[in-house]
C-alpha positions, -999 to 999 in steps of 0.1 A, spaced: -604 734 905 -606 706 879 -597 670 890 -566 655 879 -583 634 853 -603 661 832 -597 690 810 -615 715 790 -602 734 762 -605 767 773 -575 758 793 -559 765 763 -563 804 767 -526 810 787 -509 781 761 -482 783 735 -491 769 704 -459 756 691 -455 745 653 -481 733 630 -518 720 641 -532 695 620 -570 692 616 -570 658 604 -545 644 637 -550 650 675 -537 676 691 -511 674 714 -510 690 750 -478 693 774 -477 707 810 -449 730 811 -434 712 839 -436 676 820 -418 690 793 -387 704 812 -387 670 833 -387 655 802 -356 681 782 -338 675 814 -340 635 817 -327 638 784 -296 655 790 -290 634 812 -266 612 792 -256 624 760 -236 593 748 -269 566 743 -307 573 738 -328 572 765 -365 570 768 -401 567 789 -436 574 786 -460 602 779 -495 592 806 -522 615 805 -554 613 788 -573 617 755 -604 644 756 -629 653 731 -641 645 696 -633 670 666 -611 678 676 -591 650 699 -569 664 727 -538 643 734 -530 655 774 -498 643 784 -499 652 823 -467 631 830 -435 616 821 -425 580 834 -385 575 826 -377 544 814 -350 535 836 -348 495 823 -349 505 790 -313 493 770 -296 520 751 -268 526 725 -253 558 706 -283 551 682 -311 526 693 -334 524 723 -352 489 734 -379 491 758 -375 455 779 -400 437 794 -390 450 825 -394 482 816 -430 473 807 -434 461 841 -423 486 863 -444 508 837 -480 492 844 -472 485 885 -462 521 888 -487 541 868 -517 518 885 -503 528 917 -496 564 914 -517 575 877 -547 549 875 -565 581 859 -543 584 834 -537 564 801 -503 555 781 -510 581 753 -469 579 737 -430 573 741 -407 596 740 -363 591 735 -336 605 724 -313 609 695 -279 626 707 -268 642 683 -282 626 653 -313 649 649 -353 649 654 -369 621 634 -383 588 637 -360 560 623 -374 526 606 -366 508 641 -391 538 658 -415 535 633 -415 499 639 -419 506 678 -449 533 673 -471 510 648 -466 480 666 -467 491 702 -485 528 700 -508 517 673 -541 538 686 -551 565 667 -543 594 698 -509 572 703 -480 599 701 -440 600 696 -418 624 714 -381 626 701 -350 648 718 -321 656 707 -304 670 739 -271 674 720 -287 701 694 -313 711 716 -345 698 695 -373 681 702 -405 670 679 -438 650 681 -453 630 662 -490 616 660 -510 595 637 -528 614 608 -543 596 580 -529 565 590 -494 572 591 -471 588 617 -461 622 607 -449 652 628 -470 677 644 -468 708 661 -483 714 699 -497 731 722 -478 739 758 -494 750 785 -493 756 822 -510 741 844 -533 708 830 
């Protein structure tokens, strides 16, 4: 059994690959179980985005795996029927929480919500993801619990652009 900071490829084999794969961008991984805590924090409230944060890890060279092994709600986080602001609270219970109970793991994206408005990243999320998830592995994650969508988005030749994924199992 692998420890809870590593991962191979070929643990890939059981994995849906779901949407387009880029050569020139990371790929991006998702446990099965992160991804259904994430849809269902989502749906939570359907009236104002909501958000949090994609912690895993980032594996190998050509090409880069993005491993998102877990989703940290942004409970702090100030939200309206159409914008999202992550306060320094929230960045604070963020780094106290994830070096207590994920020091293995990295900050490798954001995910929120846009009820009912669709699966894209506006000017003020753009703004957010080059200012805040600037890395090159850095990824966005955007729901729209009303319509039942959901997208990523990762950095690939300098801009941020969507992607397709991979979902697996276990990771």
């Amino acid at each position: 059994m692998l420890a809870p900071d590593t991962f191979r490829p070929d643990q890939l084999r059981q994995a849906r690959k779901v949407g387009t794969l880029h050569k020139d961008g990371p790929v991006v991984v998702i446990a099965d179980a992160v991804l259904e805590a994430i849809l269902e924090f989502s749906e939570q409230d359907l009236t104002k985005e909501r958000g949090g944060f994609l912690l895993g890890g980032v594996y190998g060279e050509s090409p880069q795996y993005v491993v998102i092994k877990h989703f940290h709600p942004a409970l702090e986080a100030q939200g309206n029927s159409a914008s999202l602001t992550f306060t320094h609270e929230t960045w604070a219970r963020l780094t106290r929480e994830s070096e207590t109970h994920f020091p293995q793991h990295s900050l490798v994206g954001w995910q929120h919500t846009h009820p009912g408005f669709g699966i894209f990243l506006s000017g003020y999320d753009l703004f957010i993801h080059k200012n805040f998830f600037a890395q090159p592995w850095q990824v966005a994650l955007v729901v729209d619990p009303r319509r039942h969508e959901f997208g990523f988005y990762h950095w690939r030749g300098g801009e941020v652009m969507d992607c397709g994924f991979v979902c697996g199992g276990e990771l």
